[in-house]
N, C-alpha and C positions, 0 to 999 in steps of 0.2 A: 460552504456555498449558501447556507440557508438562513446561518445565523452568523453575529457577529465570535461566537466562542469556536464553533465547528467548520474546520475549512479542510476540506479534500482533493483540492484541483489547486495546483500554483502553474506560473511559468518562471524560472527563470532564465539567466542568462551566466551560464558560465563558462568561465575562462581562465586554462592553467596556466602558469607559469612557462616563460621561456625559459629554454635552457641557458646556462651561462657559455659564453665563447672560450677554445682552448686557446693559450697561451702561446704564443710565438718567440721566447724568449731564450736567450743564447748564455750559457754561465760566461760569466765575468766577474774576477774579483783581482786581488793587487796581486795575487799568485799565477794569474791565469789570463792569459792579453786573449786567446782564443780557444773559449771551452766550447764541449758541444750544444747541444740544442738541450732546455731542461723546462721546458713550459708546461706546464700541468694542467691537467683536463678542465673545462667547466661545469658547474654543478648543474645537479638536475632543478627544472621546473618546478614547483611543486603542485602537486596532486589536488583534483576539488574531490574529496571522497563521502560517499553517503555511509550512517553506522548506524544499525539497529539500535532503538532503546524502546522498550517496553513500558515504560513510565509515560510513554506519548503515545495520544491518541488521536490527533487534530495538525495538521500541516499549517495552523495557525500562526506558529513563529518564524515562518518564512512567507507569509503572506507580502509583506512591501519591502523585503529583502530580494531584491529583482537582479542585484548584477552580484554575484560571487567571483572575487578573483583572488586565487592565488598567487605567491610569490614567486618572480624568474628567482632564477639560480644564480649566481655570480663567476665572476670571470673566473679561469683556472691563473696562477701566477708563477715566477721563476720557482727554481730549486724543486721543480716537480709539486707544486703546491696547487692542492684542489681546490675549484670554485667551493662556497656553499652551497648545497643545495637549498631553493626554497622552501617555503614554510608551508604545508599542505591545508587546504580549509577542510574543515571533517563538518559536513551536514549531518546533524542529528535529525532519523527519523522515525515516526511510528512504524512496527512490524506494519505488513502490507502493504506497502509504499513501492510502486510501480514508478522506472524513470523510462520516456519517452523520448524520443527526437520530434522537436516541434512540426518539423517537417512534411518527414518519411511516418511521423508514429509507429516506428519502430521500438519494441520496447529494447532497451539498451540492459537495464538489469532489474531485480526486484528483491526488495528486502524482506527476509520470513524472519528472521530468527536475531534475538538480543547479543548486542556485539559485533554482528553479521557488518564485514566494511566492504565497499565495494568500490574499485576506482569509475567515477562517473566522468570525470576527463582526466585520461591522462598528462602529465607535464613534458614539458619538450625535454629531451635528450641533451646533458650538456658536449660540448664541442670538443675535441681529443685536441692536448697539445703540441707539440710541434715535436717533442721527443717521441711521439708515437710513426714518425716519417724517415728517421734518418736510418740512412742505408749506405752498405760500402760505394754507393754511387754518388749519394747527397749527403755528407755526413753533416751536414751544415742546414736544413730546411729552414728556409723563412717563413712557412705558412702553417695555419693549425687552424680547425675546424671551426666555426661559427656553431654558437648554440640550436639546435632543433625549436623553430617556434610552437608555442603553446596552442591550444586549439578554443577555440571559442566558439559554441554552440548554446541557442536556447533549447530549452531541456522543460519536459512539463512532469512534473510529479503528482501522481496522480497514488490515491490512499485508498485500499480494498480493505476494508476492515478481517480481520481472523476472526471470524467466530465457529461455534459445531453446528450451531441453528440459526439458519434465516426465520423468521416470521415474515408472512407473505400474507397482505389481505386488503380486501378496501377500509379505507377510512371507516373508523368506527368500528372494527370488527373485536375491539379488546386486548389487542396484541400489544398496547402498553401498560393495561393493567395486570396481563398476565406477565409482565417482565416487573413487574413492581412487587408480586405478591409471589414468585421464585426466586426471585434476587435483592440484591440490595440494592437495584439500579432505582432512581428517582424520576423515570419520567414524567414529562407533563400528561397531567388527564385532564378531562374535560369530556362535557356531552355536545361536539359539535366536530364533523368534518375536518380534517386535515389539524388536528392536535399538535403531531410530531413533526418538527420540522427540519428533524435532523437524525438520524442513525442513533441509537443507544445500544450500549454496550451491558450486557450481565452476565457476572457467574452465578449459576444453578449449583447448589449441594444436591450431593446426590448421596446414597447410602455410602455406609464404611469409609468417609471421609473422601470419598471421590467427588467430583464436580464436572460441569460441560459450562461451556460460553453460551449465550443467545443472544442476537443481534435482531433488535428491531429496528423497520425501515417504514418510510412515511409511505401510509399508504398511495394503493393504486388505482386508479379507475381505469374502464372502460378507453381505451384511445389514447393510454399513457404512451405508447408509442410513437404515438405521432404529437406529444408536448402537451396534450392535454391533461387539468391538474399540474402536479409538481412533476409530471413526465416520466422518464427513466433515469434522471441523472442519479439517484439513487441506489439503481439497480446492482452497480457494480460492486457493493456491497454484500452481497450474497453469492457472489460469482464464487469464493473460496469455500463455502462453506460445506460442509458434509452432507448436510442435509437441510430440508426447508419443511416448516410447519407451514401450512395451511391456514388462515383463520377463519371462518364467515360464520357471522351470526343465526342463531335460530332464528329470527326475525326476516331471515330473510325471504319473500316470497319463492325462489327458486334457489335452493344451496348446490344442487348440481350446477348450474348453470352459471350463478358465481365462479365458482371453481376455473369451471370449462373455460371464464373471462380473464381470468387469473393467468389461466395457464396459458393461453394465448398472447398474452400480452408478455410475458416472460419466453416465450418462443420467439418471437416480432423482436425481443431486443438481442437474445443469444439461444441457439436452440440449443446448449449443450447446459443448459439449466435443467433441461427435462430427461435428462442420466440421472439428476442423485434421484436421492431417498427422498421419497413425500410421504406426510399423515396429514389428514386433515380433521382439524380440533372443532368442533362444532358449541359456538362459545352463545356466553350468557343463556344455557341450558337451565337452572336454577329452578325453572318452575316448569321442566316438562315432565311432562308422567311417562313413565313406562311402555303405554300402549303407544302414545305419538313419538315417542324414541325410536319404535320398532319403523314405523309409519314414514318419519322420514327416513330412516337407515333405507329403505328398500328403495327409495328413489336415490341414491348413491354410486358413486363408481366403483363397478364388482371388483374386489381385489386392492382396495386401497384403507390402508390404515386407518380407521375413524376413530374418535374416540368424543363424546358431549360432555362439556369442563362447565364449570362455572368458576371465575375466576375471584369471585364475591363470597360464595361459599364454600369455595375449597372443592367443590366437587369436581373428582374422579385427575384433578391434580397430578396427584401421587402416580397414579395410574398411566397420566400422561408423561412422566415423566422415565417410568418402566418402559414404556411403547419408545421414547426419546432414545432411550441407553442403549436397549435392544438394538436400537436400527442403527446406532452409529457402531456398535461394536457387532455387529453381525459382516 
């Protein structure tokens, strides 16, 4: 949405296959002036399916791909002979990929897991032939089912990123240089307001060859709920996540109160944000002493994980990272 490489929000339009019609057709050959009914079924529609793939991060590649349609099924024919069924379209998508009814916004289904398929419209039913009718009454049916039509609905896909850790802070608060200097993730830095413009993604090593994800989101201000700044279209981002770091600067004149704006504005968009696990990292610490460490700790929320990083000097890092593991595996 932000950029032209990172896209989270599509709509399309998809539409399965019709089924193929059964066969009405009666055996006749140079042995046989009146055989029975031997018309074969119609093939299925075929399927628009979504498939988990891990290698994708970005709903990018269906951006101006707006009408998906599968292939009908084909007629059923004599001699008991089955339609084809259609050809199914299989959408490739990132884990966390939410499908919608443009409608209802009903979520229809949601993809976690690599491989994961899921039918997103099903294909029409093909049509039973005419040998599925005859009885000691009609041994003779003229008629056989018409194919089941296809369904065609626009469908919004909508991309939740998987990560263990949201990072949650206003602009400026560090939370992409600490994803730069834990991971190998590359994002943009800069000393000015609104840097990230888009969701990044990193794995954290962690001791004994273990690791966690962390996902950073472009900051928040004050009134993101109501579209000010880059708003909340980012928020749903962190909705999967395990837990959420905190970030606000020592710089800041009130870091309770941050907080308090934080969390407020993450309540305003879904109040079931404020169930998980929080810490809050109190960043670009680097040049506090001791005593004003203790000094702001005690204006703090009593009972909430803190921990002073500097993400330039490494400091207390590690540490953050122990307090990280802890909370996800407690």
């Amino acid at each position: 949405m932000a950029s032209s490489n990172f896209i989270d929000y599509v709509k399309i339009c998809s539409r399965s296959g019709h089924g193929g019609a059964g066969s009405a057709h009666l055996h006749r050959d140079k042995l046989t002036a009146k055989g029975g009914p031997d018309g074969g079924d119609g093939g299925r529609g075929g399927h628009v399916i979504l498939r988990g793939n891990s290698q994708l991060w970005t709903l990018l590649h269906l951006q101006f791909r707006k009408h998906i349609m599968a292939e009908n099924g084909l007629g059923g024919g004599p001699s008991h002979s089955f339609g084809a069924q259609g050809k199914d379209i299989i959408l490739e998508v990132p884990l966390g990929t939410v499908a919608r009814n443009a409608e209802t916004r009903d979520i229809k289904c949601e993809i976690t897991e690599h491989g994961q398929e899921i039918i997103l419209t099903p294909g029409g039913r093909g049509g039973l032939g005419n040998a599925h009718f005859k009885s000691p009454t009609n041994q003779t049916p003229r008629h056989a089912q018409p194919g089941e039509e296809g369904i065609e609905e626009w469908v919004i896909l909508e991309l939740k990123l998987l990560a263990d850790v949201g990072l949650v802070g206003f602009p400026n608060a560090g939370k992409s240089t600490l994803l730069s200097v834990v991971s190998a993730a590359k994002p943009k830095i800069a000393n000015y307001a609104f840097t990230t413009l888009e969701p990044n993604l990193g794995v954290v090593a962690y001791r004994d060859f273990r690791s966690f994800v962390m996902a950073d989101i472009p900051g928040i201000i004050e009134g993101a709920s109501e579209g000010k700044g880059l708003g909340i279209r980012f928020l749903r981002h962190i909705e999967r996540n395990s837990m959420l770091l905190f970030m606000v600067s020592c710089d800041s004149p009130d870091i309770a109160k941050e907080y308090d704006i934080l969390l407020n504005e993450l309540q305003k968009y879904n109040p079931e944000l404020l169930d998980k696990k929080r810490i809050l990292a109190i960043t670009k610490s680097d040049m506090l002493d001791d005593e004003l460490e203790e000094e702001m700790r005690q204006t703090l929320p009593d009972g909430l994980p803190t921990v002073f990083i500097s993400s330039i000097s490494q400091k207390n890092i590690a540490k953050l990272k122990d307090m990280i593991w802890e909370e996800l595996n407690s």
